[in-house]
C-alpha positions as CSV (number, residue, x, y, z in Angstrom):
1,X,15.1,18.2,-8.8
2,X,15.1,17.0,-4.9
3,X,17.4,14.7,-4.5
4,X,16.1,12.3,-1.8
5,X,17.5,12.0,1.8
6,X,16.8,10.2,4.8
7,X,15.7,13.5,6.3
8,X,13.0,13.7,3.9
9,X,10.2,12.3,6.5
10,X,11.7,14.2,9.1
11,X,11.7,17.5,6.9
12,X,7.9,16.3,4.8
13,X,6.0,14.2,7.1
14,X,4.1,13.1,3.7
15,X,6.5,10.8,3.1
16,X,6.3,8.6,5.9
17,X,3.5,6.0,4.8
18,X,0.7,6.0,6.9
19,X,1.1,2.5,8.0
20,X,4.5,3.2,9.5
21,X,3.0,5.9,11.2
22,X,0.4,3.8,12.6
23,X,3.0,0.7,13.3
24,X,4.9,3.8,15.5
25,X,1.9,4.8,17.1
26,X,0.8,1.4,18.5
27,X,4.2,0.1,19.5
28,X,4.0,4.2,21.5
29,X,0.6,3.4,23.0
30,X,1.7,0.0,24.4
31,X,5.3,1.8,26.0
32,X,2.7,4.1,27.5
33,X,0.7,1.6,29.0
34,X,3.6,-0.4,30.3
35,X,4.7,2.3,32.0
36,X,1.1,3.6,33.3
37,X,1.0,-0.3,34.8
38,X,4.6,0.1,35.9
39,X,3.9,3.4,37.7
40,X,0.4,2.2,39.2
41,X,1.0,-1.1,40.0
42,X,-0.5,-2.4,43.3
43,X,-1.4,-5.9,44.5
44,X,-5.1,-5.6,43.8
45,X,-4.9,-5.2,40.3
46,X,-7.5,-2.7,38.9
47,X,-8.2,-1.1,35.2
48,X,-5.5,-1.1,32.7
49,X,-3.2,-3.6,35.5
50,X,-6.0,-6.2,35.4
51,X,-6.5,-6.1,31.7
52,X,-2.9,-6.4,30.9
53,X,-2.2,-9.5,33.6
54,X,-5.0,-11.2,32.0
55,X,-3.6,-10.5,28.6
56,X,-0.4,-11.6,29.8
57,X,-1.6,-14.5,31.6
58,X,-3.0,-15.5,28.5
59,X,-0.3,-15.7,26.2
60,X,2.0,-17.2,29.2
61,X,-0.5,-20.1,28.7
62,X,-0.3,-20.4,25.4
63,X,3.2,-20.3,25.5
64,X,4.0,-22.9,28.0
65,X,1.3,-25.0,26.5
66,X,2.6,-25.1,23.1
67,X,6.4,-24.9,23.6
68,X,6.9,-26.4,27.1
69,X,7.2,-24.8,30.5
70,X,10.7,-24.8,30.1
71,X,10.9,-22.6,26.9
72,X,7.3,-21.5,27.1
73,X,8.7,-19.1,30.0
74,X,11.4,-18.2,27.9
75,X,9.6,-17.2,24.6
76,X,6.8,-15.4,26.5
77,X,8.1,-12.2,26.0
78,X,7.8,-11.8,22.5
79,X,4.9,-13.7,22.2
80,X,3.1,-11.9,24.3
81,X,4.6,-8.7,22.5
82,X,3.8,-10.0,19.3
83,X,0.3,-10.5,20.3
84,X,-0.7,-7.3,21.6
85,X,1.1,-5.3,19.2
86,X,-0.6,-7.1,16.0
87,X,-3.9,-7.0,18.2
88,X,-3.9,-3.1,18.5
89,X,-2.7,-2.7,15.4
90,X,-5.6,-4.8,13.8
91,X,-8.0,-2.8,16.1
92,X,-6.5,0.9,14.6
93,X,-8.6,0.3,11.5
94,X,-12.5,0.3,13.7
95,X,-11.3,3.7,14.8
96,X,-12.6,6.1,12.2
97,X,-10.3,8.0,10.3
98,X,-7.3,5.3,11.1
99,X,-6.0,2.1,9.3
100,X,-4.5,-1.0,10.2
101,X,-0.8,-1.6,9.9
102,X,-1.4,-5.0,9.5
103,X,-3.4,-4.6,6.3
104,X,-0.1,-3.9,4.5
105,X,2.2,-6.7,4.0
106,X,5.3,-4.7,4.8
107,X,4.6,-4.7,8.2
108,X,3.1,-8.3,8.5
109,X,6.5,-9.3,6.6
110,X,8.2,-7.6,9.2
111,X,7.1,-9.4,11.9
112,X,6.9,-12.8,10.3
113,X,10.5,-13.0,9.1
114,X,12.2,-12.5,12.6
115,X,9.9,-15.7,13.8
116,X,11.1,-17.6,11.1
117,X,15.0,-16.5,12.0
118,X,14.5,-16.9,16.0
119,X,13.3,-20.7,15.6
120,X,15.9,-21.7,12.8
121,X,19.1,-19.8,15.3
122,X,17.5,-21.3,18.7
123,X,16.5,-24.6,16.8
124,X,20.9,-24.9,16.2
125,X,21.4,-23.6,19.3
126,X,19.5,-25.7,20.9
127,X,20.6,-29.0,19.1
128,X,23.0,-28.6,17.4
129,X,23.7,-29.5,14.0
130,X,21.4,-32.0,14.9
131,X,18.5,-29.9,14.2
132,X,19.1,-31.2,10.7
133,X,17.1,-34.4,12.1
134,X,14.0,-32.3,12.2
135,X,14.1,-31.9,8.5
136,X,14.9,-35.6,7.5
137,X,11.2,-37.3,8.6
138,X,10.3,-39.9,11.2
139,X,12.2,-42.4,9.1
140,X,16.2,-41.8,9.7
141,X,18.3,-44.9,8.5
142,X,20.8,-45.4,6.0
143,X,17.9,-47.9,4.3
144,X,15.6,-45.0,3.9
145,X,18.0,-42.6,2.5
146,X,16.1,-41.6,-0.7
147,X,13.0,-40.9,1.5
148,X,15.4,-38.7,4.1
149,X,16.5,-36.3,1.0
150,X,13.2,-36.2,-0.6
151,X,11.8,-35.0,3.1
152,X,14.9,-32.9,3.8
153,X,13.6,-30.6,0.3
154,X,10.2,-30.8,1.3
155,X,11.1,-29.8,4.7
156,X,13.2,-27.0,3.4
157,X,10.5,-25.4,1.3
158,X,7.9,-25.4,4.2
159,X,10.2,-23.7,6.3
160,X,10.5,-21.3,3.8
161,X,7.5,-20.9,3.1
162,X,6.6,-20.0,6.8
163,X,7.0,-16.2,6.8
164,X,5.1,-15.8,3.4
165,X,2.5,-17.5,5.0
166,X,2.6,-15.7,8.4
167,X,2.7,-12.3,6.3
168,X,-0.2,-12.8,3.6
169,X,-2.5,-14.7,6.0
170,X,-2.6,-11.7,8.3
171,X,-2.4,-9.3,5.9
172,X,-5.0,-10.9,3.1
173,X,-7.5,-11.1,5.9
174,X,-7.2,-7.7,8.0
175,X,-7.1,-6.1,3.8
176,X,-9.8,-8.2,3.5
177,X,-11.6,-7.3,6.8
178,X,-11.5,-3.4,5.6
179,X,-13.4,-4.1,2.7
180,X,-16.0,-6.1,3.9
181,X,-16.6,-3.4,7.0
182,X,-16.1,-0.8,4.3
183,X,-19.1,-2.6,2.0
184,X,-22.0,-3.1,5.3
185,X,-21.0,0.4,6.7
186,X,-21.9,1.9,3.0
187,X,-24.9,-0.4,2.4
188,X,-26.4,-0.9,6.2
189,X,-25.3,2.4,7.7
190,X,-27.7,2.9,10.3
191,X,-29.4,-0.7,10.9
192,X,-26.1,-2.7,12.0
193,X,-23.1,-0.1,13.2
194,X,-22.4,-1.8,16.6
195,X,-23.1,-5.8,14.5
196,X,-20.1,-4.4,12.2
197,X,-17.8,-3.0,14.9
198,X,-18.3,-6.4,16.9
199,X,-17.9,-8.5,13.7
200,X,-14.0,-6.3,13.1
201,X,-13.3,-6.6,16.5
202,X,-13.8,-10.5,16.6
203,X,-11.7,-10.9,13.2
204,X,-8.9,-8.5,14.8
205,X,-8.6,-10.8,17.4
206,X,-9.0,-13.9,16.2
207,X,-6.0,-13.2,13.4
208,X,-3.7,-11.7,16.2
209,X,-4.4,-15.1,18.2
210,X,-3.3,-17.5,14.9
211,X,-0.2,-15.2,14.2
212,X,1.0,-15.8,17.7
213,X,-0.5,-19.1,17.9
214,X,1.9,-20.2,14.6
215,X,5.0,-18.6,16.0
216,X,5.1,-20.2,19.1
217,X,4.1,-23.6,17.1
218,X,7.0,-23.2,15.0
219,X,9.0,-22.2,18.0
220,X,8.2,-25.2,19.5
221,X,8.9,-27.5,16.6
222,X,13.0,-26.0,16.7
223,X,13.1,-26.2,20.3
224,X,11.8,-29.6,21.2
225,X,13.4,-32.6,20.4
226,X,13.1,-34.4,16.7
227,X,10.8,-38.1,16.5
């Protein structure tokens, strides 16, 4: 009997799941770009440079307009990153003959768990052990003390909660997404191809937008200061 090894998916490319292989081949195609950009870049931007400034310029908006301009800066990178990368991934599964990463909650849960670790460090790093405040509710006195431990638990177990959230949301709705594309392709075939591929492509984006959107939210909620 094989004994398994972690050469196996080096050695039997079968056992590398397909939605790792994907996950590798998006985060490849966006390396390539950046360096196609990188390589080409001129001060009239044109073709892949514009699209990827306005992408960009995008999600340094949202940034700075959820987190502030002085961490919104700061955070951009990976939420930009973590938009494009959950974007392309969402869009693998309207190529035929591909799937999307994101439909399997191994790779959502990857993504969602380092959020939820990045806000908790930065939020003490930031404060303090003050950042307990932001657990403890609007109403912090040694009168209200039964209502600060109540909220503190509450608090807790929404935190925690976060990256389940983050990872089934995106994950229930791009699984969910397949089906339904899966069902109109088999039962409208030829009357509404280009109705489904738009309808996928506007639920691709919209679910990479509310992943990114929540993570610089939360972000923002360790960062700025408790009321």
């Amino acid at each position: 009997m094989h004994e398994a090894t972690f050469l196996d998916p080096f050695i039997n490319p079968a056992t590398v799941p397909h939605y790792v292989s994907f996950a590798f081949l998006a985060s490849a195609v966006l390396i390539a770009a950046a360096i196609a950009v990188r390589v080409s870049m001129s001060l009239v931007p044109r073709g892949i440079q514009n699209t990827m400034e306005a992408v960009m310029e995008a999600m340094l908006k949202l940034s700075e307009d959820n987190i502030g301009h002085e961490w919104g800066a700061f955070f951009f990178p990976l939420i930009c990153t973590l938009f494009m990368f959950i974007l392309l991934c969402n869009l693998f599964g309207l190529i035929p003959g591909f799937s999307s990463p994101t439909a399997n909650i191994n790779v959502t849960a990857s993504m969602a768990v380092p959020v939820f670790f990045i806000y908790q460090i930065w939020g003490f790093k930031v404060h303090g052990f003050s950042y307990i405040r932001h657990f403890l509710g609007p109403i912090q006195s040694i009168y209200a003390l039964p209502l600060m431990i109540f909220m503190f638990f509450t608090e807790v177990i929404s935190h925690l909660a976060r990256p389940l959230t983050l990872s089934v949301r995106l994950f229930g709705n791009m699984f969910a997404k397949h089906l339904m594309l899966l069902v109109l392709a088999v039962m409208l075939p030829l009357l509404v191809p280009d109705a489904i591929l738009f309808l996928g492509f506007g639920i691709s984006l919209v679910q990479a937008f509310v992943f990114t959107l929540l993570a610089a939210v939360y972000i923002a909620g360790a960062v700025q200061e408790a009321h």
